[in-house]
C-alpha positions as CSV (number, residue, x, y, z in Angstrom):
1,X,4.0,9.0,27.2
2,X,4.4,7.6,24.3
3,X,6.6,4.7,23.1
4,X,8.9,3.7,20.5
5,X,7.6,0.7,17.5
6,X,10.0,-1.2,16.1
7,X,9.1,-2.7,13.0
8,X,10.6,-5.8,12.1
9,X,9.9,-7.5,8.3
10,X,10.6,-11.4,8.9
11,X,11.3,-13.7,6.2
12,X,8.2,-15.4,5.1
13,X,7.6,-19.1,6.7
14,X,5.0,-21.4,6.0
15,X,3.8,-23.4,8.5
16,X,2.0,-26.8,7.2
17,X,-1.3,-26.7,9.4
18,X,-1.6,-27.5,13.3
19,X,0.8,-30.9,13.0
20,X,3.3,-28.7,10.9
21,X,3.2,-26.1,13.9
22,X,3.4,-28.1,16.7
23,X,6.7,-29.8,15.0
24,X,8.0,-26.4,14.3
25,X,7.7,-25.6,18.2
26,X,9.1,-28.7,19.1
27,X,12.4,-28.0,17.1
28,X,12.3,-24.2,18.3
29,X,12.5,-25.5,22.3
30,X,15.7,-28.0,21.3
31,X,17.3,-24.6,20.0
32,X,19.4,-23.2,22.7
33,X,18.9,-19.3,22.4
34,X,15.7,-20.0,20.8
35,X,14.5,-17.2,23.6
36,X,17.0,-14.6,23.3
37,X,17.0,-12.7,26.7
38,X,15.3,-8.9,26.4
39,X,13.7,-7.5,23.9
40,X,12.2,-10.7,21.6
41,X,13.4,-11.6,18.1
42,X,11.4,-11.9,15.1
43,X,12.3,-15.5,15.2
44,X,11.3,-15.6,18.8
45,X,8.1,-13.8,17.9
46,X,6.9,-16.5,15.3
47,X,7.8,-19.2,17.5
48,X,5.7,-17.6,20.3
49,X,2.9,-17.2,17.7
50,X,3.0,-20.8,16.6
51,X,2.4,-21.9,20.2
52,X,-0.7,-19.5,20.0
53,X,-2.0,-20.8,16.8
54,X,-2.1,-24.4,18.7
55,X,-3.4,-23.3,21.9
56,X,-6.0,-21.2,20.4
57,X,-6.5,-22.7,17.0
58,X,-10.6,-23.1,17.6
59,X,-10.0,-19.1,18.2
60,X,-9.0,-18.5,14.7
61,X,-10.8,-20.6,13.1
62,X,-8.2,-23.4,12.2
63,X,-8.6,-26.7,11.0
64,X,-6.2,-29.8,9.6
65,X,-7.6,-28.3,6.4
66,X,-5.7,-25.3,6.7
67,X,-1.7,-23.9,6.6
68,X,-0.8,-20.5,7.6
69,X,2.1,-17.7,6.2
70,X,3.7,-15.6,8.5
71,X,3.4,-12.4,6.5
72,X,5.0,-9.6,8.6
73,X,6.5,-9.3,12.4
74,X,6.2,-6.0,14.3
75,X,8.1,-6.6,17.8
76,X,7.0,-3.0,20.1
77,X,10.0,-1.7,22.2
78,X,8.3,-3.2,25.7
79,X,8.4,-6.7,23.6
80,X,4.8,-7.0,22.8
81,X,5.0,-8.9,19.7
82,X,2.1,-8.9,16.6
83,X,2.8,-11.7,14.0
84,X,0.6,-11.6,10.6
85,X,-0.5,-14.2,8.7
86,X,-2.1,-15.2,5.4
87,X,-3.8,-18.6,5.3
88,X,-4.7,-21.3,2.6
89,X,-7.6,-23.6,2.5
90,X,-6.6,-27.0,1.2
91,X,-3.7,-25.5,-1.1
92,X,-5.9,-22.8,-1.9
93,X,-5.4,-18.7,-1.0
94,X,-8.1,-17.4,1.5
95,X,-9.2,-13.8,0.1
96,X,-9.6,-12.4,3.7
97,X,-8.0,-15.4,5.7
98,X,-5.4,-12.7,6.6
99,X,-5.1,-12.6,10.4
100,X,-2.9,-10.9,13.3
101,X,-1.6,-12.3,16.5
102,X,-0.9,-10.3,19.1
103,X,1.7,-11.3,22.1
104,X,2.3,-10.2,25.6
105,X,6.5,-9.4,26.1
106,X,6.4,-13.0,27.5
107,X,4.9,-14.6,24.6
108,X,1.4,-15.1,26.0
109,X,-1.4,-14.9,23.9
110,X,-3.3,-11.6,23.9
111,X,-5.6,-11.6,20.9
112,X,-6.2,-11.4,17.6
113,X,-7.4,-9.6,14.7
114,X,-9.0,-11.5,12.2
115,X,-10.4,-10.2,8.6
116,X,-13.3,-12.7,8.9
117,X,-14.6,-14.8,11.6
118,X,-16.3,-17.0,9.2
119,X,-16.2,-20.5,9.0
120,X,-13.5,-21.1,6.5
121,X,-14.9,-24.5,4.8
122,X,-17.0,-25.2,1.0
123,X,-18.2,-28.2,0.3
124,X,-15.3,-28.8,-2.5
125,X,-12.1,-27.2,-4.0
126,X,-12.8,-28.5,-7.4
127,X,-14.4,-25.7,-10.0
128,X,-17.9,-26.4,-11.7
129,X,-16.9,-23.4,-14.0
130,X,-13.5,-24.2,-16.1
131,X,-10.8,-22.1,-16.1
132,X,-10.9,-20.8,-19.7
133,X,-14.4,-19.7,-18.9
134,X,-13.5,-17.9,-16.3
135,X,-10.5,-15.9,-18.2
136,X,-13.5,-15.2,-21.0
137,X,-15.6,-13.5,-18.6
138,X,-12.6,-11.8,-17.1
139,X,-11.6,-10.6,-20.3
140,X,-15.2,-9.8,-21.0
141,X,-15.4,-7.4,-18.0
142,X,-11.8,-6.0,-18.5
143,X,-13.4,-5.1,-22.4
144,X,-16.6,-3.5,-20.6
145,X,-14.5,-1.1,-18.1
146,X,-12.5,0.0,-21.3
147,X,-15.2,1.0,-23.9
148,X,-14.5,2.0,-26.8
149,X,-10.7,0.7,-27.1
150,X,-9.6,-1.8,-29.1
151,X,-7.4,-3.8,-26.5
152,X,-4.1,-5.2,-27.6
153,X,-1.8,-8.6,-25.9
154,X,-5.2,-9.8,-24.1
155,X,-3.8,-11.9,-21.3
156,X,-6.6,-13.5,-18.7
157,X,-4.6,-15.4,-16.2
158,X,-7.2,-17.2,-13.9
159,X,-6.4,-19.0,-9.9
160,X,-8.3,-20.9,-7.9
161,X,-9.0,-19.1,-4.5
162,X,-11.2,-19.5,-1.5
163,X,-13.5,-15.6,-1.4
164,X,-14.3,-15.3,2.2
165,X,-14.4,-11.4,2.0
166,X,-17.9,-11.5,0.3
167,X,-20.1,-13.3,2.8
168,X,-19.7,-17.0,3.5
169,X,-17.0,-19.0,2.1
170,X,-16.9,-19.9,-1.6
171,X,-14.6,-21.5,-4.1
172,X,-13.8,-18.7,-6.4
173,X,-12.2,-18.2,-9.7
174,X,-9.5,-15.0,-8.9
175,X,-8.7,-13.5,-12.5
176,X,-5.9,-10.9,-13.4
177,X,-6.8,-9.5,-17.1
178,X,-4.3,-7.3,-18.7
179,X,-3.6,-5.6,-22.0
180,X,-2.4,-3.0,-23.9
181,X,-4.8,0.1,-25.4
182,X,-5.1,1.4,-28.5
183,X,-2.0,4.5,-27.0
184,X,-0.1,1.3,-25.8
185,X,-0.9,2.1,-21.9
186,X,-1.7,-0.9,-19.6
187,X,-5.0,-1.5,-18.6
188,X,-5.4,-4.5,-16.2
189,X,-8.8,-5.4,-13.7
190,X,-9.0,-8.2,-11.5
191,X,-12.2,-10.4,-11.6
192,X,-13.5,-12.5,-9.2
193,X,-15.8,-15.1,-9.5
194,X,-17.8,-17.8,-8.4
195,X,-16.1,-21.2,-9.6
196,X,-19.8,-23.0,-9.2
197,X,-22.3,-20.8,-10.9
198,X,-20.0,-17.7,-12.7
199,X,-21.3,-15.2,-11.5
200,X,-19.5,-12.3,-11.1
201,X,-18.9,-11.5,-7.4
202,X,-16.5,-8.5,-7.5
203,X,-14.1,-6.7,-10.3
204,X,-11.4,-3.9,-9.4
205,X,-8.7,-2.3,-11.3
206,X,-5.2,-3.7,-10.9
207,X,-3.1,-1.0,-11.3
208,X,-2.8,1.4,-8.5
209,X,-2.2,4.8,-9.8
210,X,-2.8,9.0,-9.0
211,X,-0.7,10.3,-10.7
212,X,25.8,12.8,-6.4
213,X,23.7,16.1,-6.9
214,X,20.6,16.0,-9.7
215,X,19.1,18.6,-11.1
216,X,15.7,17.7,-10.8
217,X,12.0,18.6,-12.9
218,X,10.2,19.9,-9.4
219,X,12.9,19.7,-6.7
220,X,15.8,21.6,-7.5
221,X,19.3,20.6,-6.8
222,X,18.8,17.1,-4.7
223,X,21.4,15.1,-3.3
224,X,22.1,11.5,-4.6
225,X,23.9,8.5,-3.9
226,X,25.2,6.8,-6.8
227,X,27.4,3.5,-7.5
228,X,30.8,3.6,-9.5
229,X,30.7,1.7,-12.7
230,X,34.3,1.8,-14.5
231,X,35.0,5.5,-15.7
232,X,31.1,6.4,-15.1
233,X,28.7,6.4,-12.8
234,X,25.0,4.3,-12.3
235,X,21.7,5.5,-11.1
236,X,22.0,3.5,-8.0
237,X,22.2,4.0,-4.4
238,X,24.6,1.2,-2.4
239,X,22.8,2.7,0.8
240,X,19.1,2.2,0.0
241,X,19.0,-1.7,-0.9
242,X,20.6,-0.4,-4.5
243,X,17.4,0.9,-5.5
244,X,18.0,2.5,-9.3
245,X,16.7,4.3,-11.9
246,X,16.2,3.2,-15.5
247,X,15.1,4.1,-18.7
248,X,11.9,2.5,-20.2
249,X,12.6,4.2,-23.8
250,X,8.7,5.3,-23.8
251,X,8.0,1.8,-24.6
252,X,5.2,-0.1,-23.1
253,X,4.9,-3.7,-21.9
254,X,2.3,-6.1,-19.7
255,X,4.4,-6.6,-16.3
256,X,2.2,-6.5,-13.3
257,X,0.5,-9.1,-11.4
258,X,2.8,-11.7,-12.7
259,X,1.8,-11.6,-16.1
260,X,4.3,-10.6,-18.4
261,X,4.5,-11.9,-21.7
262,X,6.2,-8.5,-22.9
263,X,8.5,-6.3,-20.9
264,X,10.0,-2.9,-22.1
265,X,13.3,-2.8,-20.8
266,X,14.6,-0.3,-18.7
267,X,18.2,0.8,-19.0
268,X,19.8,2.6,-15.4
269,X,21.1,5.3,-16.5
270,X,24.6,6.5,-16.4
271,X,26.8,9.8,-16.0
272,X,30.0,10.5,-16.5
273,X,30.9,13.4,-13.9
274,X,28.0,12.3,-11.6
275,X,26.4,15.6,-11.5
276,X,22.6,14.0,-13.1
277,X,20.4,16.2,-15.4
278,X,19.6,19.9,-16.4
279,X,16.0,20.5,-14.4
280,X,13.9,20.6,-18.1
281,X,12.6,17.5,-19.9
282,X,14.8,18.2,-22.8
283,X,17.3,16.3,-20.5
284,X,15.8,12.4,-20.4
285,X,17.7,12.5,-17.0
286,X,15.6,15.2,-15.3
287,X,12.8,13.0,-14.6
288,X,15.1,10.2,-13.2
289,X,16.6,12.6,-10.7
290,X,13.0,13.3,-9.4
291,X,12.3,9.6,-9.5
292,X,15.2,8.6,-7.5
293,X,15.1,11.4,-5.3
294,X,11.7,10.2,-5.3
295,X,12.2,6.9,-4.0
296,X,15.2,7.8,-1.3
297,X,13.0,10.2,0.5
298,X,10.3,7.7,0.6
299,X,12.5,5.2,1.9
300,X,14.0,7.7,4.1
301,X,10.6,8.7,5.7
302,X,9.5,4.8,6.7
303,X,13.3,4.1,8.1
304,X,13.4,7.9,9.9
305,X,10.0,7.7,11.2
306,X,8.8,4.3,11.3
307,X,11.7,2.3,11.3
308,X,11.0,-0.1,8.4
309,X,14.1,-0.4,6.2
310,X,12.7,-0.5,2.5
311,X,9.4,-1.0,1.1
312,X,8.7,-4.9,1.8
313,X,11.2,-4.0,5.5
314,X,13.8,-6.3,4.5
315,X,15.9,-3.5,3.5
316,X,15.7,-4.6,-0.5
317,X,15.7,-1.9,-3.1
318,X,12.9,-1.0,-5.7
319,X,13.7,0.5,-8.8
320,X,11.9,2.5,-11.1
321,X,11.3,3.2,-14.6
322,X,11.1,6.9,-16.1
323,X,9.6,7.7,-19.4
324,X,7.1,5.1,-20.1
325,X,5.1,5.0,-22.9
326,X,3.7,7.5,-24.9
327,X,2.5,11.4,-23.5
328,X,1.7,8.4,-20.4
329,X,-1.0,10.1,-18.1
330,X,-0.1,8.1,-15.2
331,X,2.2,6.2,-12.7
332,X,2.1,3.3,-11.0
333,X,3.2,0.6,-8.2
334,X,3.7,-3.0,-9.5
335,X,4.4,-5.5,-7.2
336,X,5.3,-8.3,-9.5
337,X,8.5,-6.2,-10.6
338,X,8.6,-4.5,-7.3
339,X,9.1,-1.5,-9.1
340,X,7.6,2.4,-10.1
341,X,7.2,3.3,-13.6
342,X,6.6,6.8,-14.6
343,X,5.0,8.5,-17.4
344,X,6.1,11.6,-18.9
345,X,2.4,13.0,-19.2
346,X,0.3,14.3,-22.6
347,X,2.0,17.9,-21.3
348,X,-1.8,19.6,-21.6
349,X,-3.6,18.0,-18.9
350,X,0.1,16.6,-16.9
351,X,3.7,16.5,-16.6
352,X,5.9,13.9,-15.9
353,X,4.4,11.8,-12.4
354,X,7.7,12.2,-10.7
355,X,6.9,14.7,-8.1
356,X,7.5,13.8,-4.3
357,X,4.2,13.2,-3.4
358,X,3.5,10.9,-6.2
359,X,6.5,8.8,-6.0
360,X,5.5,8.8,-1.8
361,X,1.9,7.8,-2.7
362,X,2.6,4.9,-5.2
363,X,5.1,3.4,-2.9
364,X,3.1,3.3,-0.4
365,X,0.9,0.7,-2.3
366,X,3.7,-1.2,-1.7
367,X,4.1,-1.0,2.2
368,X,0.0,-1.4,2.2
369,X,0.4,-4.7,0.6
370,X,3.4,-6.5,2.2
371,X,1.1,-5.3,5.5
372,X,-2.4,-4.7,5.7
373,X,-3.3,-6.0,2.2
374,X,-6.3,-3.8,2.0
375,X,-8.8,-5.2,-1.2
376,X,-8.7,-2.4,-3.8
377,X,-11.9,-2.6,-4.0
378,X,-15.1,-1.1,-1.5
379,X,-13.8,0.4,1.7
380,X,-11.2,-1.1,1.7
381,X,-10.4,0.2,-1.5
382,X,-10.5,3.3,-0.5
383,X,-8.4,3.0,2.7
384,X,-5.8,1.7,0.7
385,X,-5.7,4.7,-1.8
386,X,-5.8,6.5,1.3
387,X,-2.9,5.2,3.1
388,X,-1.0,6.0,-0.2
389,X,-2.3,9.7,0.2
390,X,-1.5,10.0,3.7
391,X,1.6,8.8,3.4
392,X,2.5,10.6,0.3
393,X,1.9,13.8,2.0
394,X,4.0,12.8,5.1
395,X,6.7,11.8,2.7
396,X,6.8,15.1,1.4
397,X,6.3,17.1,4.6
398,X,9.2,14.8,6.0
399,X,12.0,16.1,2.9
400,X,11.8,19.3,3.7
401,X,12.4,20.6,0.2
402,X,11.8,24.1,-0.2
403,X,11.1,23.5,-4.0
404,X,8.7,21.2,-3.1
405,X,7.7,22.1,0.3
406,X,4.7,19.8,2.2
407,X,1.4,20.6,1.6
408,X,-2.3,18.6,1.8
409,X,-2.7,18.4,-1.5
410,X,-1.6,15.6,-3.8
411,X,-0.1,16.0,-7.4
412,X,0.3,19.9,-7.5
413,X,3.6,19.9,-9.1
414,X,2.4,17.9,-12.4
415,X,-0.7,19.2,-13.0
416,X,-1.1,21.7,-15.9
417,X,-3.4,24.6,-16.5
418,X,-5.3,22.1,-19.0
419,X,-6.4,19.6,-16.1
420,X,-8.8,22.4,-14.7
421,X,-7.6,22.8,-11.3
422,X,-4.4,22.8,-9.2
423,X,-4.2,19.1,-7.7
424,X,-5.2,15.8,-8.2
425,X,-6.4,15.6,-5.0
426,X,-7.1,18.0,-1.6
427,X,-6.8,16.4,1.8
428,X,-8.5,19.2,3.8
429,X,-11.6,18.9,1.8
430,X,-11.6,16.1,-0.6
431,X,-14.9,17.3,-2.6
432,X,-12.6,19.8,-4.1
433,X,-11.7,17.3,-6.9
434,X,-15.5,17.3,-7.7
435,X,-16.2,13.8,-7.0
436,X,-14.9,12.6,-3.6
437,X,-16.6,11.9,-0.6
438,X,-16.4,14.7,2.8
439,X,-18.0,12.3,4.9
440,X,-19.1,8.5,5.0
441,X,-21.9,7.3,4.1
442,X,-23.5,3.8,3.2
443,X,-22.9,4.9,-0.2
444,X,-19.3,5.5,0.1
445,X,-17.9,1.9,-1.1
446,X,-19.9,2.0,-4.0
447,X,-17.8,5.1,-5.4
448,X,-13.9,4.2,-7.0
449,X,-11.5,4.1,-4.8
450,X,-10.0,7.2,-5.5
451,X,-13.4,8.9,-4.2
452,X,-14.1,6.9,-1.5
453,X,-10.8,7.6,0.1
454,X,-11.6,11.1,0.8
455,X,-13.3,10.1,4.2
456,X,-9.9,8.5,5.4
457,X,-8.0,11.5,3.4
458,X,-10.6,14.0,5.5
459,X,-10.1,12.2,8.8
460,X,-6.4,12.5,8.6
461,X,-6.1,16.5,7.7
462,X,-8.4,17.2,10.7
463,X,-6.3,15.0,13.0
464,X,-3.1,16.5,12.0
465,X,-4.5,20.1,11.6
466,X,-8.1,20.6,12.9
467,X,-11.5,22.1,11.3
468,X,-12.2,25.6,9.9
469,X,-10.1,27.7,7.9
470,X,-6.3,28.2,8.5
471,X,-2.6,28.9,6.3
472,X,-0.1,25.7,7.3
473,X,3.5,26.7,5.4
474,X,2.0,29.1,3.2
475,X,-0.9,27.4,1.8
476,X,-4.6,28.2,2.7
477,X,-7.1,25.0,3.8
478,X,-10.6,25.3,5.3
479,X,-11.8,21.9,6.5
480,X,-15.1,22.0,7.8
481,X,-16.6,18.8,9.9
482,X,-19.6,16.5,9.1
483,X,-21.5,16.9,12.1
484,X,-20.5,20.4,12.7
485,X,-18.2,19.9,15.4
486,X,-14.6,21.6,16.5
487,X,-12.1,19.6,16.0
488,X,-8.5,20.5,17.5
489,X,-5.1,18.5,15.7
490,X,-2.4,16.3,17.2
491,X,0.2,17.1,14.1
492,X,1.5,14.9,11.3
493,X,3.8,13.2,13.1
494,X,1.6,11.9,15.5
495,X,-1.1,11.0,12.2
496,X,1.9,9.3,10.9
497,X,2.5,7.4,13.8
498,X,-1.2,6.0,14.4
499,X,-1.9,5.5,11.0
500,X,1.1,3.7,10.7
501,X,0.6,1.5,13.8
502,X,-2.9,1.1,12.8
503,X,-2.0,-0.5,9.1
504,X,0.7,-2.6,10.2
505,X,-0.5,-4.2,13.4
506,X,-4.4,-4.1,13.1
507,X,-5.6,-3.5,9.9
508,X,-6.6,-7.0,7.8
509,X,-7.7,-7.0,3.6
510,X,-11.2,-6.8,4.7
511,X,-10.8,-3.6,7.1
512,X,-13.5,-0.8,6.5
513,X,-13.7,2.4,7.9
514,X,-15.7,0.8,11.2
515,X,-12.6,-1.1,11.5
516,X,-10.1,1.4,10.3
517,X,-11.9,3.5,13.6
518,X,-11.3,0.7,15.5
519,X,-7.4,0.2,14.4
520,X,-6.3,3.8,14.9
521,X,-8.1,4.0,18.4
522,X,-6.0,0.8,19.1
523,X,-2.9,2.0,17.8
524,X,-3.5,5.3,19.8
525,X,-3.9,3.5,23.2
526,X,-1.0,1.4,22.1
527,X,1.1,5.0,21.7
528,X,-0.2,7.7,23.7
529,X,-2.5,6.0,26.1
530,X,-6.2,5.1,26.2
531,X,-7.4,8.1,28.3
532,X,-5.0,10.5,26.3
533,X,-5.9,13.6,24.3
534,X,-4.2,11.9,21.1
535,X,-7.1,8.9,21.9
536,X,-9.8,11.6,21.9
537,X,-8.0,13.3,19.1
538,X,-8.7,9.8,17.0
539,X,-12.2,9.5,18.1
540,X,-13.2,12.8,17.8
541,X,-11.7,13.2,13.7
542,X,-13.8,9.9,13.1
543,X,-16.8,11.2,14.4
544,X,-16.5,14.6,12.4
545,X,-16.7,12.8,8.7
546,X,-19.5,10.5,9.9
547,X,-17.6,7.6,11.4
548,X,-19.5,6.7,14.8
């Protein structure tokens, strides 16, 4: 039988090292009601954590040298409790210190999950290699990924971090390089490297990108919640966090990963009769009908299905930005505005990136990083585009829109007869797209992240739908396995739920797909049981794209 999650986002807390913990429990047992009776409290969760992190401290790996960051809280309907934690090393952020607790109802320590069981120690926290040199050769390698262009509004913003994700523990330089190219479209890569030699020890791309009533671009007539403004109305919804919709004026600006020297901004748009947009793009308020639509089913889905209120689950709004930039072939999740912004597409190759699946997808960056945190970069990488695929699709299964019905394929609605085939990307068979991966291989995180998710993207259609050829709602797949095999599916909702339980309870930023096995078989004991056919289900989809 399966069991109900409840997913709780607690406010962040930092706890100052061991001594800092053990005076945080002593205050939490002079609290009456500290304890509630029942079901635990995410209060109650992190204090039972904290007594873990002393009692088992030698467990994970912590030292006087070290403070901890409760992340997230998941609290399970039984009361089994999972509390998630970043760590820093002397001051400093450990890349892969991330780590998870797990509780019994009663508090007691279970486990944990840890994204390294290194030894977190270096010899010293001050940098051989300045700073300045390390934002050259960030700059340097965000010029070499971008040949060609003539980059505008160079901005290298460097930060001392301990890399424990690459082998043993190092003293690192972590650099976010932005700018503007020669279209006015933000490019941005982050760099790390060693703060001792300079050598370059990994480099990834720092945007994460695909692709009343409304009428809507791709959706039809959509309902929407709006806010009263004097004699007019505001694209803003009271009911989801007051998430809104604004217009970047198809400017262009450097706001992501807390560098923002220039921001376009964004005005919410307005109506007078609150009955929002025509359904063409001659209407600027077409595309911020999908957009918002865009973002209430997404939030919709997580709260429905998951129960996680919002994005970040502290039931805060987003917003997004519609029209950005110039014939802008893209879309994007930014969490240092905790926003979306939209292009409107070059109209050859794509349309506006407002569809469902889209908006669903790039959001869904968002859950993967106030969770998991998977490094965009490797397997990781690619599990985290994956998640945003997964979850796009269930986003748009879960509307039920008829003009925009659910299907395994990603980005059908805004691609145009000039991109040279009907999606961005195809669930049931990923090498459709010509360059992602069926099945895994050692190769696999050596391709970009957008290829090396088709493993995770190939594992989820053959758990919700099986292998071979088949018409789900009007749309023909054929998914064949890796090793041959049959494989028979549990449905999306039961994908949904593992995946779900999987990212938020036992994935860590290092997870690859060995792990991200691992995870989902967890989170499928966790739901269904470990001798259950959903179990099997899990083990079996793995298996059949080379994951053993």
């Amino acid at each position: 039988m399966s069991r109900r999650i409840r997913h709780v986002r607690h406010s962040r807390l930092a706890t100052a090292g061991i001594a800092a913990v053990t005076a945080a429990l002593l205050t939490a047992a002079l609290v009456p009601g500290a304890r509630a009776a029942g079901r635990p409290s995410p209060a109650a969760a992190v204090d039972n954590a904290a007594t873990a992190l002393v009692g088992h401290a030698a467990d994970l790996g912590l030292t006087a040298a070290q403070d901890t960051e409760v992340r997230d809280v998941v609290v399970d309907e039984d009361g089994t409790q999972h509390v998630r934690y970043d760590r820093t090393y002397r001051g400093l952020p450990v890349l892969g210190g991330d780590f998870v607790v797990h509780l019994d109802p009663d508090g007691d320590y279970r486990g944990a999950n840890r994204a390294t069981s290194a030894t977190l120690s270096v010899p010293s926290v001050a940098p051989k290699l300045p700073a300045p040199e390390a934002a050259d050769l960030a700059a340097n390698a965000l010029r070499a990924a971008n040949p060609g262009e003539l980059l505008k509004k160079l901005t290298a913003k460097p930060e001392l971090v301990v890399d424990a994700l690459h082998g043993a523990p190092k003293l690192a330089w972590r650099t976010n390089a932005a700018a503007l190219d020669s279209a006015g479209n933000p490019v941005a890569r982050t760099v790390l490297t060693d703060a001792r030699t300079g050598a370059r020890i990994d480099a990834w791309d720092s945007i994460e990108s695909a692709a009343g009533d409304g009428e809507s671009l791709y959706g039809g007539t959509v309902p929407l919640e709006t806010t009263r403004s004097g004699a007019s109305y505001q694209l803003k919804d009271p009911t989801r966090g007051d998430t809104y919709t604004g217009d970047a004026g198809n400017r262009t600006d450097l706001c992501f990963l807390g560098i923002c020297p220039v921001r376009a901004p964004s005005t919410v748009f307005t109506d007078a009769d609150n009955h929002w947009g025509t359904g063409t793009a001659a209407d600027r308020a077409s595309a911020a009908v999908d957009a918002q639509y865009g973002t209430d089913v997404t939030w919709d889905y997580y709260e429905d299905v998951h129960g996680r209120s919002g994005i970040a689950g502290d039931g805060k709004g987003s917003y997004n930005r519609v029209h950005y930039g110039a014939a802008y072939n893209n879309a994007f999740w930014d969490d240092s505005c905790f926003c979306m912004t939209y292009g409107d597409g070059d109209g050859t190759t794509f349309g506006p990136l407002v569809s469902l699946d889209v908006a669903g997808h790039e959001m869904s960056h968002g859950v993967t990083s106030s969770t998991a945190a998977l490094t965009y970069s490797g397997e990781s990488g690619g599990l985290n585009e994956a998640t945003s695929d997964i979850f796009g699709t269930l986003v748009e299964w879960h509307a039920g829109n008829t003009a925009d019905a659910g299907d395994y394929l990603i980005g059908e609605k805004v691609v145009r007869d000039g991109f040279g085939r009907d999606a961005l990307r195809y669930l049931d068979r990923p090498s459709r797209d010509g360059s992602s991966a069926d099945c895994w291989s050692t190769s696999v995180g050596d391709l970009d992240v957008h290829y090396s998710s088709g493993v995770a993207n190939h594992f989820a259609y053959l758990l919700a739908e099986g292998s071979g050829a088949k018409s789900v709602g009007g749309v023909n797949y054929d998914s064949p396995t890796c090793d041959g095999s049959t494989v028979s599916g549990i449905g999306r909702d039961k994908l949904g739920d593992i995946w779900y339980r999987a990212l938020t309870v036992y994935m860590t930023s290092s997870t690859d797909y060995a792990g991200a096995r691992t995870a989902t078989l967890g989170a499928a004991e966790d739901l269904y049981g470990a001798d259950s056919p959903e179990h099997a289900a899990v083990g079996a989809a793995w298996s059949a794209v080379n994951v053993g």
